[in-house]
C-alpha positions in Angstrom: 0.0 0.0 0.0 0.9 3.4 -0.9 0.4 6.7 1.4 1.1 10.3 0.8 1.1 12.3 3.8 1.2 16.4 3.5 4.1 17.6 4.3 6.0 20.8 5.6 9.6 20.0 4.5 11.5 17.1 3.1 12.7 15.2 6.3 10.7 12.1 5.4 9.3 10.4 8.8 10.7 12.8 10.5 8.5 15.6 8.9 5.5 16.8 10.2 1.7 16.6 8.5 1.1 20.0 7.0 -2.1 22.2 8.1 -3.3 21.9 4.2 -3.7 19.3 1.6 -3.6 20.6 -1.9 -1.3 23.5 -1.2 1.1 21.4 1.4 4.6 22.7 0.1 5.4 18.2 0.0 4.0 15.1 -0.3 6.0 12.5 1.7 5.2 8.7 -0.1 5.6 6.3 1.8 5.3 2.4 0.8 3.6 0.1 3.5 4.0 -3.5 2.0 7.3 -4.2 4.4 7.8 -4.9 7.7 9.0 -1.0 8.5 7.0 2.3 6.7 9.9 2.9 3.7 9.4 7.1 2.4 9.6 5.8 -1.7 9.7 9.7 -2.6 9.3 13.6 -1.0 7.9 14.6 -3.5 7.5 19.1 -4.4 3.8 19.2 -4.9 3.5 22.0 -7.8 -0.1 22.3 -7.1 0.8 24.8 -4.4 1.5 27.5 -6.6 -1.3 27.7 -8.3 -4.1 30.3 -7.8 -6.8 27.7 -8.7 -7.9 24.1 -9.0 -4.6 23.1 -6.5 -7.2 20.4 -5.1 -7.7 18.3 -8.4 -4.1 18.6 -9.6 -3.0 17.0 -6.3 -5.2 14.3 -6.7 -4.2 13.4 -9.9 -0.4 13.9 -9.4 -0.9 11.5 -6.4 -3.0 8.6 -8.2 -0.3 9.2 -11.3 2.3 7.7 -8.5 -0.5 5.0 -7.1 -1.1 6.4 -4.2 -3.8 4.1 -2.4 -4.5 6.5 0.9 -3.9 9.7 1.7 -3.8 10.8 5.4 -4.5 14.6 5.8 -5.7 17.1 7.9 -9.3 18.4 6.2 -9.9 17.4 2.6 -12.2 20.1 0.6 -15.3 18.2 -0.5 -14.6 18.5 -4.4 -11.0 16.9 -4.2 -13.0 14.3 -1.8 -15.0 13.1 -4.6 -12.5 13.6 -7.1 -9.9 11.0 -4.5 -13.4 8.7 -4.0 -13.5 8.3 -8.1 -9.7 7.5 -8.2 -10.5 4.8 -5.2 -7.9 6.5 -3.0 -8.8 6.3 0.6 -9.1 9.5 3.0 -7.8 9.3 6.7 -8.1 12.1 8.6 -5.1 12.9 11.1 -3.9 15.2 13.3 -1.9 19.0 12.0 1.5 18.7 13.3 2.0 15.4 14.1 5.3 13.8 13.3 4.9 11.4 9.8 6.0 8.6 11.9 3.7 8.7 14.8 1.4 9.1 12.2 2.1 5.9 10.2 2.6 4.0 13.7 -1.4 5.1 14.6 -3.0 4.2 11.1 -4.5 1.0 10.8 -5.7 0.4 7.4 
């Protein structure tokens, strides 16, 4: 399994969820299937920049990587349906929490 996380820098696990999804400066991708969360890219998400439609570019740019889960702070309701369509899963979490406390809570 795949998860992208929102991030506020490039410090992998050790990063800390970002108080926005679509315009988060990072997405940290992390790959589940092992015995240990492994960070498979930190990745700049260019949707920040924009002045409009961040939300759907994010999605897209995350199910381009096959992303299977996202675990965010609030998701706007459009980019919700968009990520339902795509079949990539929503988890809410906590602003500010490390990545890897993160990871260590979520039980898919």
């Amino acid at each position: 399994m795949k998860i992208a996380i929102p991030t506020d820098g490039e410090k992998g696990l050790k990063d800390t969820v970002s108080q926005v999804f679509a315009r988060a400066p990072y997405f940290t991708i992390i790959d589940l299937d092992g015995k240990s969360p492994k960070v498979v890219e930190i990745l700049e998400n260019e949707a920040a920049k924009l002045t409009q439609g961040a939300g759907p570019i994010a999605a897209s740019i995350l199910k381009d990587k096959d992303v299977n889960m996202i675990l965010s702070c609030e998701v706007g309701p459009g980019v919700k349906t968009i990520l339902n369509l795509a079949d990539i899963g929503i988890k809410k979490v906590t602003v500010g929490e490390k990545v890897r406390k993160v990871l260590n809570e979520f039980n898919p």
